[in-house]
C-alpha positions as CSV (number, residue, x, y, z in Angstrom):
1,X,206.6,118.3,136.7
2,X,210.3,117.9,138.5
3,X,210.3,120.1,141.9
4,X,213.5,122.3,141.7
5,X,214.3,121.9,144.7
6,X,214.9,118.0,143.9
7,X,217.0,119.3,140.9
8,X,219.3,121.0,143.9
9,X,219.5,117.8,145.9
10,X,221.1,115.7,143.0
11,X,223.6,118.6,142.8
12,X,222.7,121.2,140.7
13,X,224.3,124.5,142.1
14,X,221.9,127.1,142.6
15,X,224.5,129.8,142.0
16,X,224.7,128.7,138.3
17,X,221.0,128.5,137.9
18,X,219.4,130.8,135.3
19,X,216.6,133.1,137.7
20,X,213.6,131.7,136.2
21,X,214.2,128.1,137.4
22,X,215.8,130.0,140.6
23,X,212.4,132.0,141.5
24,X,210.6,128.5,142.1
25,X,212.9,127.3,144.8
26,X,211.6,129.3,147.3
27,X,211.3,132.1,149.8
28,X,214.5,134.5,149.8
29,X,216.1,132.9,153.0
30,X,216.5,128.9,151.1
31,X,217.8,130.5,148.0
32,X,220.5,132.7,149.8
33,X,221.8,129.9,151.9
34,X,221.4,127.6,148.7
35,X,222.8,129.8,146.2
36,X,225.5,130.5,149.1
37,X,227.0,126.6,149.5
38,X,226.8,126.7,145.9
39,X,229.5,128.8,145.0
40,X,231.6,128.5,147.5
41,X,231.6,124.7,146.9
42,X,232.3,126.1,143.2
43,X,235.1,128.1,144.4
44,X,236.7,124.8,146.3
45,X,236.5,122.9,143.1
46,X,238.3,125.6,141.2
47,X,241.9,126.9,141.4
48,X,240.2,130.6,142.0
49,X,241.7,131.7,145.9
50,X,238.3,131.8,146.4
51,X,238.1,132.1,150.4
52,X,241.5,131.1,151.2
53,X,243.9,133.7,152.7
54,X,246.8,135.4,154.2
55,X,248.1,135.0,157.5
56,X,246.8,138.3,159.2
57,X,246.9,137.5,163.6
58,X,245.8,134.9,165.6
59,X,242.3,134.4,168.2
60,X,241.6,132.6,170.8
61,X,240.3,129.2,170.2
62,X,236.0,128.9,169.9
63,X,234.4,125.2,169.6
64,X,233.6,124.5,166.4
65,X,237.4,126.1,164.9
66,X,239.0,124.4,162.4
67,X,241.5,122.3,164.1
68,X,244.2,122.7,161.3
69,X,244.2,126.1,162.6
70,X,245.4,125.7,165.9
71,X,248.8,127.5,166.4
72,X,250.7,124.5,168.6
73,X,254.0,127.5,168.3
74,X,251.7,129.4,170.4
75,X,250.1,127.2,172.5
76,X,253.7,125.6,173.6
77,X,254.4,129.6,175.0
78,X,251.2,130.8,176.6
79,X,249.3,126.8,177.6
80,X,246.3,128.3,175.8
81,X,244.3,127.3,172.5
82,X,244.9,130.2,169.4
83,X,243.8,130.0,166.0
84,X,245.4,131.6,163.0
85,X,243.2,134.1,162.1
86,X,243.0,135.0,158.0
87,X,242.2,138.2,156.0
88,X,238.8,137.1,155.1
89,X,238.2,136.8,158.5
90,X,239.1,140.6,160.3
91,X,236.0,142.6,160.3
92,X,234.6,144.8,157.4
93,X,231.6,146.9,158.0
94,X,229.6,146.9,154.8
95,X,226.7,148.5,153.9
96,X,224.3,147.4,151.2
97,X,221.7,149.7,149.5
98,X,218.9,149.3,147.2
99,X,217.2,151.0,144.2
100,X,213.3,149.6,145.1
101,X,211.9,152.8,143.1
102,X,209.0,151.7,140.5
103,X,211.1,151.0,137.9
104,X,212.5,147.9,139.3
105,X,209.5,146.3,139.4
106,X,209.9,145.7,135.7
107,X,210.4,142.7,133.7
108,X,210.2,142.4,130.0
109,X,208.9,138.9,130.2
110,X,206.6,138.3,133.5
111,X,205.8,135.4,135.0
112,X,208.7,134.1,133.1
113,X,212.0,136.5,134.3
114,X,211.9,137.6,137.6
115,X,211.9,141.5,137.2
116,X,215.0,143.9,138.7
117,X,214.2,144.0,142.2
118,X,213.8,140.2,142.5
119,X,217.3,140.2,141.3
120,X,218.4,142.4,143.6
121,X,217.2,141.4,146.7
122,X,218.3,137.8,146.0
123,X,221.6,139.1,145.3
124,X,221.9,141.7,147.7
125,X,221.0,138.8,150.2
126,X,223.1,136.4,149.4
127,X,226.7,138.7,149.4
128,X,224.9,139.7,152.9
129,X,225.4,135.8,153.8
130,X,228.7,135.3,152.4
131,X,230.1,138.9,154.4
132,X,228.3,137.4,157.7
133,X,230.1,134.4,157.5
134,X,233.3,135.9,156.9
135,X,232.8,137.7,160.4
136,X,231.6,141.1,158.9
137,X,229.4,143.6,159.4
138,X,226.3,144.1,157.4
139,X,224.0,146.9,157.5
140,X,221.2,147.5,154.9
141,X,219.3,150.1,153.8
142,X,216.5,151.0,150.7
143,X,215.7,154.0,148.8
144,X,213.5,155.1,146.3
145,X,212.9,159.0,146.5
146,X,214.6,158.9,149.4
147,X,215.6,156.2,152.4
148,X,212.9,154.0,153.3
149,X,214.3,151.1,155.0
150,X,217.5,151.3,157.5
151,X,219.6,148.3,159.3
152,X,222.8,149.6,161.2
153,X,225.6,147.2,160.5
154,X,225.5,144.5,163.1
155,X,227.8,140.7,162.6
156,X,226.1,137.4,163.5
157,X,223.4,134.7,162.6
158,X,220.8,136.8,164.0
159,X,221.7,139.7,161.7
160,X,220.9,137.7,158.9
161,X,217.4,136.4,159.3
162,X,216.4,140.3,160.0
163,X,218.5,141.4,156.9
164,X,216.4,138.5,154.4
165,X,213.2,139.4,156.9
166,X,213.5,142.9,155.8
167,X,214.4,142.4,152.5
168,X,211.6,140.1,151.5
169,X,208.8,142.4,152.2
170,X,210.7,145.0,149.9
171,X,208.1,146.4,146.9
172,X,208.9,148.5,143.9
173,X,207.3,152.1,144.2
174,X,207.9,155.4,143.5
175,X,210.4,157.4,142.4
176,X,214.0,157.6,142.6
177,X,217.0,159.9,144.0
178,X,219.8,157.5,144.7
179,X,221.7,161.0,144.9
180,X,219.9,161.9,148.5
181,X,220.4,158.2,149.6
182,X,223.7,158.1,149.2
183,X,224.7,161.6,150.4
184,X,222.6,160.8,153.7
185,X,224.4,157.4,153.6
186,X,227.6,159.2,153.5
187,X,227.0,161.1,156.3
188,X,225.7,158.6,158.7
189,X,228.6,156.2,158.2
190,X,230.8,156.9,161.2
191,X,233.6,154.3,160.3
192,X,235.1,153.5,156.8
193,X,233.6,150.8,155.3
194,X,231.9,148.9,151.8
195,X,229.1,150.4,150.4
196,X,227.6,148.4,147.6
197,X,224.4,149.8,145.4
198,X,221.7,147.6,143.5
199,X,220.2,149.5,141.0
200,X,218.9,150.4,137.0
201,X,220.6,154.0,137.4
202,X,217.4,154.9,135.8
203,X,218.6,158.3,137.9
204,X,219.9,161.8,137.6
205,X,223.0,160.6,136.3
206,X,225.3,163.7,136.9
207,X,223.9,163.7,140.3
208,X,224.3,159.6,141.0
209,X,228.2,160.3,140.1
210,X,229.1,163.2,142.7
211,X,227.1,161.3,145.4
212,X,229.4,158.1,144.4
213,X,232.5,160.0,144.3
214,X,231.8,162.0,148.3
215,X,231.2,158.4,149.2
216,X,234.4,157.5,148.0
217,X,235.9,161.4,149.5
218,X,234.9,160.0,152.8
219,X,236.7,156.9,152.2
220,X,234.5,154.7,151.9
221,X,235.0,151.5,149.1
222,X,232.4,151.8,146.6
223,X,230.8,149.0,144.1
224,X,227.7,149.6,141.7
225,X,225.9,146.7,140.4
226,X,223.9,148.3,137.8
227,X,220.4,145.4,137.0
228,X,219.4,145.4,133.4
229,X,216.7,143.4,132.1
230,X,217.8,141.6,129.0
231,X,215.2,143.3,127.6
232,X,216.5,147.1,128.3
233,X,219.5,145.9,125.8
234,X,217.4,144.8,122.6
235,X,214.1,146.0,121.6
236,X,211.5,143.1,120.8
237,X,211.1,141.4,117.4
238,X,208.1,143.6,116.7
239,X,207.1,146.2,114.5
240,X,206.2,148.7,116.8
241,X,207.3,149.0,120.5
242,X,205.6,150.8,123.3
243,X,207.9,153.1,126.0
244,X,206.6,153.5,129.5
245,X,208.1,155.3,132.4
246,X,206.8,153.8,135.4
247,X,207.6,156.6,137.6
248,X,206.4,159.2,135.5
249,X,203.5,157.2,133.4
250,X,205.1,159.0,130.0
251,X,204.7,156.3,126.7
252,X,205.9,156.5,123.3
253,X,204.9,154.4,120.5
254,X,207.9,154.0,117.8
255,X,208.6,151.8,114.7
256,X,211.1,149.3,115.9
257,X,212.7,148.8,112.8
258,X,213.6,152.4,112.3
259,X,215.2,152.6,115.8
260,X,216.7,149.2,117.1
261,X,220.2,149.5,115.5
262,X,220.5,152.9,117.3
263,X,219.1,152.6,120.5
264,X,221.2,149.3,120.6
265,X,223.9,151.7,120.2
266,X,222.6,154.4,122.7
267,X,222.4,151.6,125.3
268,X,225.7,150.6,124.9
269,X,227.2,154.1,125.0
270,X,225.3,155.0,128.2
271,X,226.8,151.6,129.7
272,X,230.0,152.7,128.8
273,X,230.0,156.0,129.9
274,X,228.8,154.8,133.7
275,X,232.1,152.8,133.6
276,X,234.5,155.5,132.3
277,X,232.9,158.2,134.8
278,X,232.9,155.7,137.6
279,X,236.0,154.0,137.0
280,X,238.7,156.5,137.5
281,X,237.5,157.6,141.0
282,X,238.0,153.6,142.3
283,X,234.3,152.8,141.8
284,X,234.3,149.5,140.9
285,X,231.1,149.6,138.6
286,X,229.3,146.0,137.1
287,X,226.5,145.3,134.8
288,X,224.3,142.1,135.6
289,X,221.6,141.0,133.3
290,X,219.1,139.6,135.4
291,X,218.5,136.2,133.0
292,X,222.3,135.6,134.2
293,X,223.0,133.3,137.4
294,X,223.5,134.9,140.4
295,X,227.5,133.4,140.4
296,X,228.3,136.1,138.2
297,X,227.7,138.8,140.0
298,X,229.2,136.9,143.3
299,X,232.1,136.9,141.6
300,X,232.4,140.5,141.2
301,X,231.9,141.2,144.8
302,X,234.6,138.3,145.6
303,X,237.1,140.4,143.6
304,X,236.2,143.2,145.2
305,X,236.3,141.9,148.7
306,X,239.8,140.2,147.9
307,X,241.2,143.6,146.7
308,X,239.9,144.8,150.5
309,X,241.7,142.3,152.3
């Protein structure tokens, strides 16, 4: 049997890697960095701006700069080293918050598809990597029936081993009110900032969308990366399916066949009303299927943090 981390040496990227052959590379801290250098050696390959940016003010020289970077204009003026200094590079402070209630500790095919939580931490980690490296702020913070886990945003290597240190020891449990984390969020959140939610919004919907939308009163940017096992799309190919609510232990047994063409349909109406409520108020909302490589969903914070500056 090939060792997938060999796969990743003769250059498969780890960013376009389906999460099943992902889960076997390793702890939480190899796959970020992997999955990382992966698509931001993707984004240099393509003609996407990727990490490439506009002018915004100039630093003083560090070792280790980019010499292209040296403004000589300035240096002739003042006799000292500066550095053009680029949008990607002026600090953000971003906050990243996740669902770990009992629900996503489901997977419709274990020990196979790594369930929703897996997902999210990996993901959650790695856009934590990519806004560190930029020169941002990361805070983190967890939540099932209410905030369990809380990292003030802080820049720097150091900030990064505690962020995956934290995050790997994070367990599925309990219930959920992402309305209470996010109000409390809210409030705590002295300066402006990103706030970016991992979750099944397997929540008091009505509720979820008002605590969204005071996030975005205070003025805060806002993106919801709503984790759905392929399996929560399509019901099996049986003849009769069992439903189970982890947090409340509730089951129904149904015939598939008499249901699958409309709860195909419900599902997609209940997707497409989180982006029509969401939408309007500047909350950029995605769905990520968790048998989908992490790149995707990269990409949808990239846009997000482009649109930032």
């Amino acid at each position: 049997m090939s060792n997938p981390r060999s796969s990743v040496r003769r250059g498969a990227r780890p960013d376009l890697l389906d999460p099943a052959a992902l889960a076997q590379l390793g702890g939480i801290e190899f796959i970020a960095r992997e999955v990382v250098e992966g698509f931001i050696m993707g984004l240099h390959r393509s003609p996407h701006r990727g990490f490439s940016a506009e002018f915004a003010d100039h630093r003083a020289y560090q070792a280790g700069d980019d010499l292209r970077y040296i403004d000589w204009r300035m240096y002739g003026r003042s006799d000292r080293y500066h550095v053009k200094q680029f949008e990607e590079e002026t600090n953000l402070r971003a906050y990243l918050l996740l669902d770990i209630s009992e629900s996503m500790g489901w997977s419709s095919n274990p020990g196979t598809l790594p369930d929703k939580l897996w997902y999210a931490k990996h993901l959650a980690a790695s856009i934590a990597l990519i806004l560190l490296r930029q020169g941002d702020s990361v805070g983190v913070a967890a939540f099932h029936n209410q905030i369990t886990e809380r990292m003030q945003p802080k820049g720097g290597r150091r900030q990064w081993y505690e962020i995956a240190r934290r995050i790997r020891v994070l367990n599925a449990e309990g219930g959920t009110s992402a309305e209470g984390a996010l109000r409390e969020l809210a409030v705590r959140l002295r300066r402006r900032g990103l706030v970016v939610l991992f979750s099944d919004l397997l929540v008091e919907r009505d509720e979820t969308i008002r605590a969204l939308k005071f996030l975005r009163h205070h003025g805060h940017e806002v993106l919801v990366f709503h984790i759905l096992d392929p399996g929560e799309r399509e019901l099996p190919p049986a003849s009769e399916a069992k439903f189970f609510d982890p947090e409340t232990d509730d089951e129904l047994l149904v015939s598939v066949a008499d249901i699958r063409a409309e709860y195909r349909e419900a599902v997609n109406d209940a997707l497409g009303e989180w982006h029509r409520d969401l939408r309007p108020h500047g909350i950029d909302y995605e769905v990520i299927d968790t048998d989908r490589p992490l790149s995707l969903a990269l990409r949808a914070y990239l846009r997000k943090r482009e649109r930032l500056g």
